[in-house]
C-alpha positions as CSV (number, residue, x, y, z in Angstrom):
1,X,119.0,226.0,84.6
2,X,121.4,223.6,85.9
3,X,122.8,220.4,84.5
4,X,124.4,217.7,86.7
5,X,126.4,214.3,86.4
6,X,124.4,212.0,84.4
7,X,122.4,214.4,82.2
8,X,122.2,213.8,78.5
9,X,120.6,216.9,77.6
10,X,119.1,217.4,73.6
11,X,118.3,220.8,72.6
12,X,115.4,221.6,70.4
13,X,114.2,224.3,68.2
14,X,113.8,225.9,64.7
15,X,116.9,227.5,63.0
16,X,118.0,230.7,65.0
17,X,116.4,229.2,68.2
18,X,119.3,229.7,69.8
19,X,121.0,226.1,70.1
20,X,123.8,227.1,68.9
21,X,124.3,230.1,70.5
22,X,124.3,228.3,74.0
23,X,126.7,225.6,72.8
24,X,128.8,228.6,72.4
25,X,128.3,230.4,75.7
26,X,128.7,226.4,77.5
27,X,132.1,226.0,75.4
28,X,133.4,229.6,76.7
29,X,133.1,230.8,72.9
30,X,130.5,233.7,73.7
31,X,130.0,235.7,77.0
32,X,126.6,235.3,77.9
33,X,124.7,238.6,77.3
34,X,122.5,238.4,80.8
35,X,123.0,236.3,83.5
36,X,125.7,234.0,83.7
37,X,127.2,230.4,82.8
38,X,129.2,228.5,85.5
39,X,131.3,225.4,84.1
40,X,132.7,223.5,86.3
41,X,134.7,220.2,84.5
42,X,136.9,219.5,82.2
43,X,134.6,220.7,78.8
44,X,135.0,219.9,75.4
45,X,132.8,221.2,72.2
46,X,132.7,219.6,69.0
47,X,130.8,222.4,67.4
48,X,134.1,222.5,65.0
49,X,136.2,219.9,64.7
50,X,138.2,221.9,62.6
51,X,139.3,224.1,64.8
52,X,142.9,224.5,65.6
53,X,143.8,222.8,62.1
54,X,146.5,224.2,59.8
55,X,146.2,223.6,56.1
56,X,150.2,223.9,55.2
57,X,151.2,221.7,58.2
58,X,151.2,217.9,58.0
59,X,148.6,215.7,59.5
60,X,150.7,214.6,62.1
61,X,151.8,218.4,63.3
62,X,147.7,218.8,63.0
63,X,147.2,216.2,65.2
64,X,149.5,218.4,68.0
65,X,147.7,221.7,67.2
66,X,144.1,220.4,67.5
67,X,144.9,218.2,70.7
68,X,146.8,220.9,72.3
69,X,143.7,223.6,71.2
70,X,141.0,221.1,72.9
71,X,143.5,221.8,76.2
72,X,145.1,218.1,76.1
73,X,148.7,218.2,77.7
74,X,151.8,217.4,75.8
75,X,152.1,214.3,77.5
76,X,148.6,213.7,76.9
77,X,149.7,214.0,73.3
78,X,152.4,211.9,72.9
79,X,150.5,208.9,75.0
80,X,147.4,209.8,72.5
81,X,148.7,210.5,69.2
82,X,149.8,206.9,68.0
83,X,146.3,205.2,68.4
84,X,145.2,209.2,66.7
85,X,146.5,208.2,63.9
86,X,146.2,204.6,63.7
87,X,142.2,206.1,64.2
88,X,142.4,208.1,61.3
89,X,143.6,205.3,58.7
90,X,145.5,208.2,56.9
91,X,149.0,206.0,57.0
92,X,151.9,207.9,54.5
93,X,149.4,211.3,54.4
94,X,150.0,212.1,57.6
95,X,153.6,213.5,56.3
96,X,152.0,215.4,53.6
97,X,149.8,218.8,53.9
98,X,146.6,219.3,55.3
99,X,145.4,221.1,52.3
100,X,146.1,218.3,49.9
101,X,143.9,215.8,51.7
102,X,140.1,215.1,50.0
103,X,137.5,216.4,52.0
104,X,136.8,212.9,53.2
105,X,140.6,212.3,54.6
106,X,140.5,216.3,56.6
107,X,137.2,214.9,57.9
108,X,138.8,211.8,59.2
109,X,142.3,213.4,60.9
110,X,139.9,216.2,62.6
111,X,137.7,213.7,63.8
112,X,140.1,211.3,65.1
113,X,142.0,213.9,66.8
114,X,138.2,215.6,68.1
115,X,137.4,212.5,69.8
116,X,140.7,211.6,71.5
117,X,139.8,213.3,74.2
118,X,137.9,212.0,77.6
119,X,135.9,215.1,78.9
120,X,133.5,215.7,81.7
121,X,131.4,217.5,79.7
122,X,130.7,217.1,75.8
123,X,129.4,219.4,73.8
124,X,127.8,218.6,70.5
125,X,125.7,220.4,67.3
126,X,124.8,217.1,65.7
127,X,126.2,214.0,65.7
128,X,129.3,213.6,64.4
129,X,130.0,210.5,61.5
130,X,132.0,210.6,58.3
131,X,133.9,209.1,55.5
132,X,133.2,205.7,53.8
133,X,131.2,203.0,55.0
134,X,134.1,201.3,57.3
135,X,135.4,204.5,59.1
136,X,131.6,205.6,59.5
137,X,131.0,202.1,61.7
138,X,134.1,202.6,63.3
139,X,133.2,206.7,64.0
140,X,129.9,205.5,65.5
141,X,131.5,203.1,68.3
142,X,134.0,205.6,69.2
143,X,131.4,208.6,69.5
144,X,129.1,206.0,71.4
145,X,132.3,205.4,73.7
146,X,132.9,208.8,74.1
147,X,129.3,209.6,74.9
148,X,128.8,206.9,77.5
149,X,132.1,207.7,79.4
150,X,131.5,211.5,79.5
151,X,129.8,213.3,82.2
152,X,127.1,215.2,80.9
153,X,126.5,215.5,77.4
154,X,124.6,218.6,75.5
155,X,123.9,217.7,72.4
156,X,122.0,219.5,69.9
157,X,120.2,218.1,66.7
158,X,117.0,218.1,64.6
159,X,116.7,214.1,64.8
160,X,114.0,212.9,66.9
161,X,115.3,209.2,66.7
162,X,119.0,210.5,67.7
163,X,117.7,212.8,70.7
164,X,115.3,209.3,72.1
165,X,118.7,207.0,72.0
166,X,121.1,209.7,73.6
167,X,118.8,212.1,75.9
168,X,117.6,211.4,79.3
169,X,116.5,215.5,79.2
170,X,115.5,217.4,76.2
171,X,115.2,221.3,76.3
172,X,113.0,223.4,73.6
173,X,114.2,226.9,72.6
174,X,112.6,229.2,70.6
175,X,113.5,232.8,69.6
176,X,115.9,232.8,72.6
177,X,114.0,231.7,75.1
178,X,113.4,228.4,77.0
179,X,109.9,227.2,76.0
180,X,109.4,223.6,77.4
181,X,112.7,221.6,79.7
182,X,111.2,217.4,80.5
183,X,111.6,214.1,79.8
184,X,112.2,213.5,76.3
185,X,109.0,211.5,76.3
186,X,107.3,214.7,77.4
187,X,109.2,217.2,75.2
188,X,109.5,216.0,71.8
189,X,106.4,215.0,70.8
190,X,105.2,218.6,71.7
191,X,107.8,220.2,69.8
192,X,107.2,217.4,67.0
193,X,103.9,217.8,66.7
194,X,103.5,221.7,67.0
């Protein structure tokens, strides 16, 4: 299967269908087992945002690790990392520890660094949106920005309604294997309805 320039592809399937195993072997995680996967652009999963993040540093040395781990150049940093942290609304914490941070406030550094980036490809398992209310609105434009200025998108989820808004392609996997690739208006309701 090829993708292209343009495609918003949603992948389908039960648990253990094998979504995220090829958001792996697309994000040069996994080797594939047969055959073979050719990237070519600038890629960048958000399978974990947490990767690259270490809990005795601060938030702003997390800020360089995780940029520098998604492959962004240290002068990519430095022109990045103000508006980062600006993004993250994390203020005085950002010269504390990682590890002290609530849940909600790691969730809002690694997705603020996460989604600095401007890649040609984006790889996704679910949407990404946390914290309170405000950040949430805010998370949502900036992953809608991100999506519409990226390439080609792969993006897997369980939500019909979230698939429909994103996917112009929709791909159905089951035990492994490729059971239906169309139109989202073709491939969902089959998939929804089975």
């Amino acid at each position: 299967m090829t993708f292209t320039d343009g495609d918003r592809i949603g992948l389908i399937g039960h648990n253990g269908s094998g979504k995220t195993t090829l958001l792996r072997v697309l994000s040069g995680i996994y080797a594939p087992t047969h055959g073979r996967a050719v990237i070519n652009g600038n890629c960048v999963s958000l399978i974990n945002i947490n990767l690259g993040i270490d809990p005795d540093a601060t938030g702003r040395e997390n800020i360089r690790l995780r940029s520098a781990m998604m492959g962004m150049h240290p002068k990519e940093i430095a022109e990045n990392f103000e508006q980062i942290a600006e993004f993250s609304g994390l203020g005085e914490f950002l010269d504390v520890p990682f590890r002290t941070y609530s849940s909600g406030m790691q969730l809002r550094l690694a997705f603020a660094t996460s989604t600095a980036v401007r890649p040609e490809i984006l790889i996704m398992d679910e949407w990404l949106s946390t914290g309170d209310e405000d950040f949430k609105e805010r998370a949502n434009r900036r992953m809608r920005d991100l999506v519409d200025t990226t390439k080609i998108l792969v993006l897997a989820s369980h939500s019909r309604k979230l698939l429909e808004e994103n996917c112009n392609r929709v791909i159905w996997l089951e035990h492994g294997r490729l059971k239906m690739d169309g139109a989202p208006s073709d491939v969902l309701p089959a998939y929804f309805s089975h």
